[in-house]
C-alpha positions in Angstrom: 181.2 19.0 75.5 179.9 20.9 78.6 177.4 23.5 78.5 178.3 27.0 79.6 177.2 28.5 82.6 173.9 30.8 82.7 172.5 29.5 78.8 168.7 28.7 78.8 168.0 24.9 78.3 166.4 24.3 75.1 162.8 23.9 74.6 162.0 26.6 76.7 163.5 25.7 80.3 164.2 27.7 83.1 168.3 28.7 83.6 170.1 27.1 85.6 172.4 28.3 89.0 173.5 31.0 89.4 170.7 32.8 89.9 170.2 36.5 90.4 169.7 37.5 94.1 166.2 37.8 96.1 164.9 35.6 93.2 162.8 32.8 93.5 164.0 29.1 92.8 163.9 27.8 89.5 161.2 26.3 88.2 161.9 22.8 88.5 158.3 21.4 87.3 157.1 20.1 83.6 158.8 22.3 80.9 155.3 21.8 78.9 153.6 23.7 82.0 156.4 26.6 82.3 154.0 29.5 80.8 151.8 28.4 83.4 154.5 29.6 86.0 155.3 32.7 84.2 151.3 33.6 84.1 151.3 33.2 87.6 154.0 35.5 88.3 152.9 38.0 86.7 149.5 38.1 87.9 151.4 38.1 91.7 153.5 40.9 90.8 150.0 42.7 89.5 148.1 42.5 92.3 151.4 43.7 94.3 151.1 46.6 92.3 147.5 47.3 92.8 147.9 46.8 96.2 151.0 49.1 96.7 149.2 51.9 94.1 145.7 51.9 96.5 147.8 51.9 99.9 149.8 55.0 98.1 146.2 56.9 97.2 145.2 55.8 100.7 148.0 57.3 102.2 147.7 61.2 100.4 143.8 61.0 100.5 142.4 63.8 102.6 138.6 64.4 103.4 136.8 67.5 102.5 135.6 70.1 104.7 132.8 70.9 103.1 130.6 67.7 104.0 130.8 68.5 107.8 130.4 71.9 107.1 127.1 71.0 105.0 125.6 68.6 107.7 126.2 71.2 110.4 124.4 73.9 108.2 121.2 71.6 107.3 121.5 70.3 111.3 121.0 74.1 112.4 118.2 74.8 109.6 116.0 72.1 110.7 116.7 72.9 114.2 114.9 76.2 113.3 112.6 75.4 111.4 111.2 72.4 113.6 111.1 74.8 116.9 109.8 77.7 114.8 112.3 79.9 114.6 112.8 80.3 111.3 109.5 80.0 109.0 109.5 77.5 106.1 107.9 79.8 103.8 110.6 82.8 104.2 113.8 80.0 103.9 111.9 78.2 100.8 111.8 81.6 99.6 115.2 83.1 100.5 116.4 79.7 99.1 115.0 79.8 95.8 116.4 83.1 94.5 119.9 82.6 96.2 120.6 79.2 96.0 124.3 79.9 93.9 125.3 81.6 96.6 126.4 77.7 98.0 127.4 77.2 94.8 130.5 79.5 95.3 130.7 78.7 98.5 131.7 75.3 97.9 133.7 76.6 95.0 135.6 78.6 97.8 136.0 76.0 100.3 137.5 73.6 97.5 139.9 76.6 96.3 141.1 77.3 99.7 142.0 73.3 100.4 144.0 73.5 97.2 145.8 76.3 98.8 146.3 74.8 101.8 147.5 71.5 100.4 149.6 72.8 97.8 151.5 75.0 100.3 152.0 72.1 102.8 154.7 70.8 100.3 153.0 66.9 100.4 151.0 65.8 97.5 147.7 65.4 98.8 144.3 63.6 96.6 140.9 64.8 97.3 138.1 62.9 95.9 135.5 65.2 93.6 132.9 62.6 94.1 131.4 64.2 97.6 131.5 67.5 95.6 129.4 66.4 92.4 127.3 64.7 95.3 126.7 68.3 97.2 126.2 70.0 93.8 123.3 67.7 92.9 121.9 67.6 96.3 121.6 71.4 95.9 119.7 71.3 92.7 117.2 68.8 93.8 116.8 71.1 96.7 116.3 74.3 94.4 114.1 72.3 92.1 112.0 71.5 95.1 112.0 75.5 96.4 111.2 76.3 92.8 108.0 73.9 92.9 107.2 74.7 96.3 106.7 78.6 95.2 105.2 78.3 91.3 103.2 75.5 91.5 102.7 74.0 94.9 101.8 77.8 96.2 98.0 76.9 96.1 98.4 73.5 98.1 100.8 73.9 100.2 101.2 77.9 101.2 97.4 78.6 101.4 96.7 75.6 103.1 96.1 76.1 106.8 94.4 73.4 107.9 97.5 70.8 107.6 96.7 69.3 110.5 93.3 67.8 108.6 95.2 66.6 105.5 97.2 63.8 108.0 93.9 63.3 110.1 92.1 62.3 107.2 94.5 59.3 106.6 93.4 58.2 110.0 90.3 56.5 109.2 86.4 58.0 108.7 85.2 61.8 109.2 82.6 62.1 111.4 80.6 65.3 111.6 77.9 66.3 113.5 76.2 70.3 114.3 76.0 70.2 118.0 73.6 72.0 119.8 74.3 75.7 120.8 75.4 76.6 123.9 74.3 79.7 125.4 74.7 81.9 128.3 73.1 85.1 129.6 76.0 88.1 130.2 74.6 90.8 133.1 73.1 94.3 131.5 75.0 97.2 131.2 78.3 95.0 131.2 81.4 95.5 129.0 82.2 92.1 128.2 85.9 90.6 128.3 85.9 87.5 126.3 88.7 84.8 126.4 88.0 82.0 123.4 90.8 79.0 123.2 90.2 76.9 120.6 93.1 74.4 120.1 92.1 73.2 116.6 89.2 74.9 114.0 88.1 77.8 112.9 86.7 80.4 114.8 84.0 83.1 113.5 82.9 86.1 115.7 79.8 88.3 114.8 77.5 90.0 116.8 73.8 90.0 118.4 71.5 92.6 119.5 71.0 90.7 123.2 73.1 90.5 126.2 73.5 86.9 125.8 76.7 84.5 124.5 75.4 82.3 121.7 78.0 78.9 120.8 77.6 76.8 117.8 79.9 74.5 116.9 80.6 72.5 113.6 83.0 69.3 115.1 84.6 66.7 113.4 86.5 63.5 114.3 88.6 61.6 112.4 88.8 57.3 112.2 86.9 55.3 115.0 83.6 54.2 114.7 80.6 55.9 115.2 79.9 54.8 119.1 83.9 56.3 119.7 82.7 59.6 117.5 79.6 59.9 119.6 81.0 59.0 123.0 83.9 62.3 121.6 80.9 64.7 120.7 79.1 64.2 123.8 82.8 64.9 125.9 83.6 68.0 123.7 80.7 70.3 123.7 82.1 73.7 123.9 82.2 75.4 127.5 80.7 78.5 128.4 82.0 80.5 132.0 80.4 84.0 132.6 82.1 85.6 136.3 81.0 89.4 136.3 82.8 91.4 133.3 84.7 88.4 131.8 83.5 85.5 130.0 85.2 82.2 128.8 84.7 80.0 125.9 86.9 76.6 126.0 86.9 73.8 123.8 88.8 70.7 125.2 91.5 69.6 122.9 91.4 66.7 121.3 94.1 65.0 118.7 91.4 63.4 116.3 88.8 66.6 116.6 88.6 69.6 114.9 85.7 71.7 116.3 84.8 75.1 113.9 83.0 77.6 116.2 80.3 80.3 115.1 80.1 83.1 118.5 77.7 85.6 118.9 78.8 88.0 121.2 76.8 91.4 122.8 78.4 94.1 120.4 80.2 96.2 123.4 82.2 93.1 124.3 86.5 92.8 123.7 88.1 89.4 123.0 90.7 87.9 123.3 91.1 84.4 120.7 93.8 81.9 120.9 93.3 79.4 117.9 96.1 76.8 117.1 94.7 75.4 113.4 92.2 77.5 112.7 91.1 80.5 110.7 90.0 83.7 113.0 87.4 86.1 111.5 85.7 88.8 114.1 83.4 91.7 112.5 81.5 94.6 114.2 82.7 94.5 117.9 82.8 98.1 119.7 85.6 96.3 121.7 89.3 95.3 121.4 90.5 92.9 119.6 93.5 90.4 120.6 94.4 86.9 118.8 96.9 84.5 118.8 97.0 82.6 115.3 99.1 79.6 114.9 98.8 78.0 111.4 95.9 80.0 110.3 94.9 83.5 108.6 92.9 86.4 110.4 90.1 88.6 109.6 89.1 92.0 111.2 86.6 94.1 109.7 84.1 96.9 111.5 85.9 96.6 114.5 85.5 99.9 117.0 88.7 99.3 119.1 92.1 98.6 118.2 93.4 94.8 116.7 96.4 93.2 117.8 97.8 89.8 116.2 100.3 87.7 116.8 101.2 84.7 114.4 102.7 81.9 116.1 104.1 79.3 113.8 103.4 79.1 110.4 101.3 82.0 110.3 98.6 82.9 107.4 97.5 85.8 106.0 96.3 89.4 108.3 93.7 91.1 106.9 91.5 94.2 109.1 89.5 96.8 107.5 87.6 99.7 108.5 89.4 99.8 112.0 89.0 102.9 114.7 91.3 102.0 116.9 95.4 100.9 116.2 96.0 97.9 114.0 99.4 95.6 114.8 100.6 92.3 113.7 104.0 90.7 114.7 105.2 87.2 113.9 105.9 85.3 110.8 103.2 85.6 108.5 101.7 85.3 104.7 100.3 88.5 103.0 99.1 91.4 104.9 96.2 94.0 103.1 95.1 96.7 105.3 92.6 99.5 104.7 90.7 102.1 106.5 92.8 102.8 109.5 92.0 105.6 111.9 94.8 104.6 113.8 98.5 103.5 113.8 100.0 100.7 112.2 102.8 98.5 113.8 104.0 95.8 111.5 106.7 93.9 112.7 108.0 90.7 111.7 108.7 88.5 108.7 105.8 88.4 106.0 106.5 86.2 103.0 103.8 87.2 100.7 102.6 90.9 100.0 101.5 94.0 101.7 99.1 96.1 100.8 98.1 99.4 102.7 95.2 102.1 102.0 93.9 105.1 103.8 95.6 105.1 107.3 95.1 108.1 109.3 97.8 107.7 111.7 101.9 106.6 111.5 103.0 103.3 109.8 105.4 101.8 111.3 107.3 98.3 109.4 109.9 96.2 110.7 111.9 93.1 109.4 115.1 91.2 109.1 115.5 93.4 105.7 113.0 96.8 105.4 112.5 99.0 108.3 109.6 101.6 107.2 108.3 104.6 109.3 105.8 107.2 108.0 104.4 109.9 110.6 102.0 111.2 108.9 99.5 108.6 107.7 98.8 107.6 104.1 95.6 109.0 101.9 96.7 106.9 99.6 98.0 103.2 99.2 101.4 101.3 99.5 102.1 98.0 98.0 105.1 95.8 99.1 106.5 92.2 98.0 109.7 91.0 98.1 111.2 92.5 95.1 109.5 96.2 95.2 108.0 98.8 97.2 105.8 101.3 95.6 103.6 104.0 97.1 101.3 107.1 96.4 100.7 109.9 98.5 102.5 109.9 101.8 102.4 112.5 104.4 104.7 113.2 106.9 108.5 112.4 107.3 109.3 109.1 105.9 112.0 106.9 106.0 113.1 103.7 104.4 115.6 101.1 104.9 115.8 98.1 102.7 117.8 96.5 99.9 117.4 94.5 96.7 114.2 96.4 95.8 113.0 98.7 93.2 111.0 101.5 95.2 108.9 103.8 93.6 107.4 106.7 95.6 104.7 109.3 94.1 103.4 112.4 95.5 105.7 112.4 98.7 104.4 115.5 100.7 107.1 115.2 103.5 110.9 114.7 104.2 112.1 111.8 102.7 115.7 109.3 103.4 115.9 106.5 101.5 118.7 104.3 102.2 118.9 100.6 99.3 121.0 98.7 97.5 120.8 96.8 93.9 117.5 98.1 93.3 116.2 101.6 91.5 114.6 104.1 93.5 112.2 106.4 91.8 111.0 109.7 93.6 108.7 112.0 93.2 108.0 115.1 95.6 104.9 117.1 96.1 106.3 119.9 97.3 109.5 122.0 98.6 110.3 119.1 101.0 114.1 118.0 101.7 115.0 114.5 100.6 118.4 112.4 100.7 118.6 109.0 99.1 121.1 106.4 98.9 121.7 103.6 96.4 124.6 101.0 96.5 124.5 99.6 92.5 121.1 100.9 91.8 119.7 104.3 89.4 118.1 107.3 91.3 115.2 108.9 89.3 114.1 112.1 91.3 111.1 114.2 90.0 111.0 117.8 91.6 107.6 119.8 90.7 108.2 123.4 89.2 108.0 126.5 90.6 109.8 125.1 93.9 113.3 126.1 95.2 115.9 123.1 95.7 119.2 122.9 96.6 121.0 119.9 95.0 123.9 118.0 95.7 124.8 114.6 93.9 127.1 111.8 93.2 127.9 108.6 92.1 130.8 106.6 91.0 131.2 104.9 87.0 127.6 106.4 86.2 126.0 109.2 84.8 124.2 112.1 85.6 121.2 113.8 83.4 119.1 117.1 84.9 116.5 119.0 83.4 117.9 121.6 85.5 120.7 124.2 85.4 123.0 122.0 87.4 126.9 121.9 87.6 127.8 118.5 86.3 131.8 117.7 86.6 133.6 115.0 87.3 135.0 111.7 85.0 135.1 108.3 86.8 133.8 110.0 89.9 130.8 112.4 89.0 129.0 115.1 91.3 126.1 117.6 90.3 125.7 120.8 92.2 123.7 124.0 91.9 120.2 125.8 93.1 116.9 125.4 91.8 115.0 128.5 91.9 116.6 130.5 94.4 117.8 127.4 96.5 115.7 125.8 99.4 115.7 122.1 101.2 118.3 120.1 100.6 118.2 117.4 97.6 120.9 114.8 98.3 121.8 111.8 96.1 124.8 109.2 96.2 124.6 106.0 94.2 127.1 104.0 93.2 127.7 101.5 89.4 124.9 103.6 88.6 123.1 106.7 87.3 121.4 109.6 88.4 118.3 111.6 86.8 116.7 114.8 87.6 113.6 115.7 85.9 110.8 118.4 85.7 108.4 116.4 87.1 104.2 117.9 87.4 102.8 120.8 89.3 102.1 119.6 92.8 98.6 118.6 93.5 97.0 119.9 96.8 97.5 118.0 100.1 95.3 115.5 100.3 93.7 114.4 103.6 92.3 111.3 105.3 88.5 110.8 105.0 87.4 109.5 108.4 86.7 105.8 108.8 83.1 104.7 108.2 80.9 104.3 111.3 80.8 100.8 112.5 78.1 99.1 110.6 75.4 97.3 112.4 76.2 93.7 111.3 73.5 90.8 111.2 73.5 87.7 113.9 75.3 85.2 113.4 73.0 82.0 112.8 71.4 80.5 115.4 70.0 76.6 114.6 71.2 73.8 115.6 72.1 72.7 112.0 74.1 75.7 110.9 76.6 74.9 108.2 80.1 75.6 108.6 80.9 79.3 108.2 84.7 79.1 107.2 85.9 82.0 105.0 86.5 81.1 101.5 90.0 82.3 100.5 90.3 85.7 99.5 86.9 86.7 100.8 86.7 89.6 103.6 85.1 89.6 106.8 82.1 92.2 105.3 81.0 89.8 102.3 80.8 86.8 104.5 78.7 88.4 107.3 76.2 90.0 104.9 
């Protein structure tokens, strides 16, 4: 009896012909070793699939923009920040309180491809992997920012002198007084003094002689001591008198850091160009000019004015009891101020805080975000950081441009225009003086004195309005207040909006206060003169006057 076509052999055997098309040939093999075969094909027809899946994913896969976008961004910040035009402290800064912001920017960019690819009518596969990458890279760079302001402040902001933390993985220190060099100026000559220092600090005092007095505190880093000696003996500072100007020059060196101690004839000027260094100058008659690149400056008793330009990473400004104009431009640290007679030109990017007292003359601020003018000098103090600005007794017109800070402003005896945003701005006015201020999501507190005429017109938009006065208040989402004061006078002007406005009875006015003139210039003791005088570097936070006395 024959077998019918297509039946399966018994025991497990492959059929027989026919066989379906693009099929491969029987298995014509042992019948013990046929699940052998079988395993075999399906681990072919596996892999096929693997292979056909990945070539698929390959095929949608598109890259993400916001990798080359990222490496162009951190490309340009480093460019800046390397050639100086950007200082670390002010991005660490800026960084640290808006950091999110990249946050929704790359939530953005990764919305917008999943527009773009769901309107191109292809399915296309991003990977989320470079995201979660860019997200954790921006953490670790917020955690650093965070670090860098809190807790590495003291070591890292303060410190000046970085160019003797690497030197002094070089090998020894060597240090050595050298002997003073000195040199005789002609009588009856107003001095002009140029000092280039290229790395240390620099003190100024003054004598009662005619004559130019050097000491210098050197250092030099790794070699032995025949190379440290062979350095002192090529490095003594440099001393060139020609008529009316005068030059000190100390020779730069990459492994030497040479601290200087000047005594100069009281009448003189100078003019100081330190490149690591602390400057500190005290009781010239003169003018005062310096160029400060990684370093803070020091003023005090000066009879000119003070001009200072921060190069770099600048340091701290501090000048006090100043007759002439004060000035500092650049990007620098804190800035404290007192005893001005006269003007004040700030202008520049200042990380840490600014504090001004008695200045007899207009102040004058300017920066990427606050522009300040005052015209009529300041009896009293102002106080500025990042966050706020606060004052007390202001004279003169004064106007403010800024955002993201609270302001607070007492005893105001001037016109006043205040323009912020996201911040509250608190005002208080000495007098019948006109005023406008406006706030973009941020409260208006304005405190008029009684027994003075106003005339008052307000607004704001989803906020609330509250006067101790007789004021017409109308309005729902949209609210204005209106009226007179008394019988009417300057003009009180408010707008704000997402926020509230309050008028109050605020105390009687106290007289106009004036500006005591600045102390006379104190006759201020010579700087020491021995050949073994210690280093005079200024410890941090003390002035000019304490280390000089």
């Amino acid at each position: 009896m024959s077998t019918p076509p297509n039946t399966p052999p018994p025991g497990g055997r492959p059929p027989y012909p026919p066989y379906p098309p693009n099929q491969q040939p029987p298995y014509t093999g042992d019948p013990r070793n046929y699940w052998r075969y079988q395993r075999d094909q399906q681990r072919q027809a596996w892999r096929a699939q693997r292979e056909m899946y990945r070539y698929q994913r390959r095929a949608l896969r598109r890259s993400s923009i916001t990798g080359p976008i990222l490496l162009i961004a951190i490309g340009v910040l480093a460019l800046l920040l390397v050639t100086g035009r950007l200082a670390a402290d002010s991005f660490w800064t800026w960084y640290y309180h808006w950091w999110p912001i990249l946050l929704v920017a790359l939530g953005v960019a990764a919305l917008a491809e999943w527009f773009f690819d769901s309107r191109s009518g292809n399915p296309v596969l991003r990977s989320s992997g470079g995201s979660v990458g860019l997200v954790i890279f921006l953490l670790i760079l917020a955690a650093i920012a965070g670090g860098r302001i809190h807790n590495w402040a003291p070591f890292v902001w303060n410190n000046n002198s970085d160019d003797d933390f690497f030197s002094a993985f070089s090998g020894p220190q060597h240090t050595r007084d050298m002997e003073p060099v000195t040199a005789t100026v002609p009588a009856g000559v107003t001095l002009q003094v140029q000092i280039q220092d290229p790395r240390g600090d620099v003190q100024i005092a003054t004598g009662d002689s005619n004559q130019i007095s050097v000491i210098s505190h050197a250092t030099v880093y790794g070699g032995n001591d025949s190379d440290a000696d062979k350095l002192f003996a090529s490095h003594h500072p440099r001393i060139t008198v020609s008529g009316s100007s005068a030059t000190i020059l100390v020779d730069p060196a990459d492994n030497l850091r040479s601290n200087l101690t000047i005594t100069l004839p009281r009448s003189a000027s100078v003019n100081v160009n330190t490149a690591h260094g602390d400057l500190s100058v005290t009781g010239l008659a003169g003018n005062v000019e310096a160029t400060v690149s990684h370093g803070d400056f020091q003023a005090a008793s000066i009879g000119g004015s003070v001009h200072e330009h921060l190069v770099g990473k600048g340091g701290s400004v501090s000048a006090h009891q100043i007759t002439g104009d004060v000035s500092a431009d650049g990007l620098g640290d804190d800035v404290t101020l007192s005893d001005i007679t006269g003007q004040v030109r700030l202008s520049g990017d200042f990380t840490g805080d600014i504090h001004l007292e008695r200045v007899a003359q207009p102040i004058h601020f300017h920066s990427t975000r606050t522009d300040l003018s005052l015209d009529g000098g300041l009896p009293g103090d102002l106080s500025m950081d990042l966050d706020s600005l606060h004052a007390t007794q202001t004279l003169g017109q004064l106007h403010l441009v800024t955002r993201a800070k609270d302001i607070e402003l007492n005893q105001v005896f001037g016109p006043t225009d205040i323009t912020d945003s996201d911040g509250t701005v608190s005002l208080s006015l000495a007098g019948d003086y006109p005023a406008q201020v406006k706030n973009n999501k941020g409260d208006i507190e304005i405190s008029l004195p009684p027994g003075f005429n106003f005339q008052v017109s307000g607004q704001t938009h989803n906020g609330d309005i509250v006067s101790d006065f007789p004021l017409t208040i109308s309005g729902d989402q949209n609210k204005t207040v209106t009226g007179s004061i008394g019988k009417g006078g300057p003009q009180i002007t408010l707008m704000t909006d997402n926020a509230d406005l309050h008028l109050s009875k605020g105390p009687s006015a106290p007289p106009r206060p004036t500006i005591s003139s600045v102390p006379a210039v104190p006759h201020p003791p010579a700087a020491p003169a021995t050949p073994n005088a210690p280093r005079l570097r200024l410890p941090h936070g003390q002035s000019a006057d304490s280390a000089t006395q």
